[in-house]
C-alpha positions as CSV (number, residue, x, y, z in Angstrom):
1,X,-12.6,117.9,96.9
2,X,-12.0,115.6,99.9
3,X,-13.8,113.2,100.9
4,X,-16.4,114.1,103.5
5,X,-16.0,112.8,107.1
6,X,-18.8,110.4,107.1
7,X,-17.0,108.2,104.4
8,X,-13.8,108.5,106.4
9,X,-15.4,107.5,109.4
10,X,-17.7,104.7,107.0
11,X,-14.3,103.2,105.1
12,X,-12.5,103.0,109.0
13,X,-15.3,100.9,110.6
14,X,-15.3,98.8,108.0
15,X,-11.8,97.9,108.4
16,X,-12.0,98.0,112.2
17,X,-14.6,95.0,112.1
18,X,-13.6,93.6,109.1
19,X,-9.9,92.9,109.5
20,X,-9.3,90.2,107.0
21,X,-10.8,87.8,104.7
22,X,-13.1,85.2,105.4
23,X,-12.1,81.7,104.9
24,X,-15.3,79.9,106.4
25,X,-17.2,81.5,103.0
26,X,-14.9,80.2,100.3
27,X,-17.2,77.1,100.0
28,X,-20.3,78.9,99.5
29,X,-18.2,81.5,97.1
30,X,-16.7,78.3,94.8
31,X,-20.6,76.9,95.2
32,X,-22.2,80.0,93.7
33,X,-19.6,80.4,91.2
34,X,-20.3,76.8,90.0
35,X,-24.4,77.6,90.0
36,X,-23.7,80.9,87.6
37,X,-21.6,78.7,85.6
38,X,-24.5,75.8,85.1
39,X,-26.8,78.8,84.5
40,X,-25.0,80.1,81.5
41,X,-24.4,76.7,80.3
42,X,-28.6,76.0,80.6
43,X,-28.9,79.2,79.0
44,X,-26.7,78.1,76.1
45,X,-28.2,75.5,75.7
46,X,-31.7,78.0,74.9
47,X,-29.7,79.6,72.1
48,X,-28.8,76.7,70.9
49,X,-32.6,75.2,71.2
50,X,-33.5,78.4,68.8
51,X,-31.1,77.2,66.2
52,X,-32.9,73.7,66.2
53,X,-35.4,74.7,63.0
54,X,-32.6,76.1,61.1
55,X,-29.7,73.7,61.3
56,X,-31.7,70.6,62.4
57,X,-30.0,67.5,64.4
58,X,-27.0,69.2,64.9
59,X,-28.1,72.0,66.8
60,X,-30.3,69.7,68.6
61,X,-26.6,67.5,70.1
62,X,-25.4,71.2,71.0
63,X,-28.5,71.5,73.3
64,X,-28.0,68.0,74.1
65,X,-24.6,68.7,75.4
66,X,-24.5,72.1,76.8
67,X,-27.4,70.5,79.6
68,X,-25.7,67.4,80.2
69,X,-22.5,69.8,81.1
70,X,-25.3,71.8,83.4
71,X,-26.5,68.6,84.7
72,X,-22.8,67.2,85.6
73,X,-22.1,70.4,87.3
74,X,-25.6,70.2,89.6
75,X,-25.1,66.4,90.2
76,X,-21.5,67.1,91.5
77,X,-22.5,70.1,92.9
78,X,-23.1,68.6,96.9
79,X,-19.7,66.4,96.8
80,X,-17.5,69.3,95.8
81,X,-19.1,71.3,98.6
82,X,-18.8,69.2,101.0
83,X,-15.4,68.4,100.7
84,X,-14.5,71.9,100.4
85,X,-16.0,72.5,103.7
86,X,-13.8,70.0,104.5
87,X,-11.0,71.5,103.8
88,X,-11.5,74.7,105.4
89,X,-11.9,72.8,108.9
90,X,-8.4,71.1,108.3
91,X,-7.0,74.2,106.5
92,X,-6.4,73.0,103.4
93,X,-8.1,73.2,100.4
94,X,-6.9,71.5,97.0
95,X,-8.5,72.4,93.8
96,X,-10.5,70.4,91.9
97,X,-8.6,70.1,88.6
98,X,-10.9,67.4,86.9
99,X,-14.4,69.5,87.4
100,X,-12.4,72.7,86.2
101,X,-11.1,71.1,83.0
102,X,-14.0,68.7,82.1
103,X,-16.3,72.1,82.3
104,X,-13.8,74.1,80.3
105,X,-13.2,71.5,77.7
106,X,-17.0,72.0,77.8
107,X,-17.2,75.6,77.2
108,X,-14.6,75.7,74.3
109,X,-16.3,73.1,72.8
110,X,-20.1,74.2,72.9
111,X,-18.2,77.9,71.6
112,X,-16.3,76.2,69.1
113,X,-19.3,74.4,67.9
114,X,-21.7,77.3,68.1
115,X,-19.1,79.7,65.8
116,X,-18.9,76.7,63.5
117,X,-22.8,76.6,63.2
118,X,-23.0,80.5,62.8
119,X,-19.9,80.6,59.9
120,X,-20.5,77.3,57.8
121,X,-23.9,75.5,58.4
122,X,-26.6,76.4,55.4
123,X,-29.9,78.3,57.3
């Protein structure tokens, strides 16, 4: 069945006034995708906190880590954006290889960790 009219007419004003992308909202994008990313790590770090009674001090560092990751992330947070925004106004923005690998190395750590606690720590 075709479409009806009313989504033809819908899908062509949307590319009538919308006829590219947006640069001017990359910033706040990069800055939202940073906040979900401190999010999970916090909530992590709530899993982890549950496995505290059970596997003792060593749980307890995977807490300790997974919030100082979520912490570096929300202390850093204002620089990176403003130098993104930055960027935009000159047209240029370069990526910030040192926040994306320190919270990666992160990530696979804290996982590698937390399947390592699952697999081989006594309960």
């Amino acid at each position: 069945m075709p479409p009806s009219s009313s989504c033809l007419c819908w899908f062509g004003a949307a590319e009538v006034t919308a006829p590219g992308r947006d640069p001017g909202l990359q910033p706040e994008r990069t800055s939202l995708a940073w906040g979900r990313t401190m999010t999970a790590l916090v909530g992590s770090s709530l899993l982890f906190l549950r496995w505290v009674p059970a596997h003792g001090w060593f749980a307890g560092a995977l807490v300790v880590a997974s919030l100082a990751a979520a912490l570096g992330i929300y202390v850093s947070q204002r620089r990176r954006y403003a130098v993104r925004v930055a960027g935009v106004s000159r047209g240029r923005v370069d990526a910030d290889v040192a926040a994306v690998l320190c919270t990666s190395s992160a990530v696979f750590v804290l996982g590698g960790l937390g399947i390592y606690t699952v697999l081989f720590l006594p309960l």
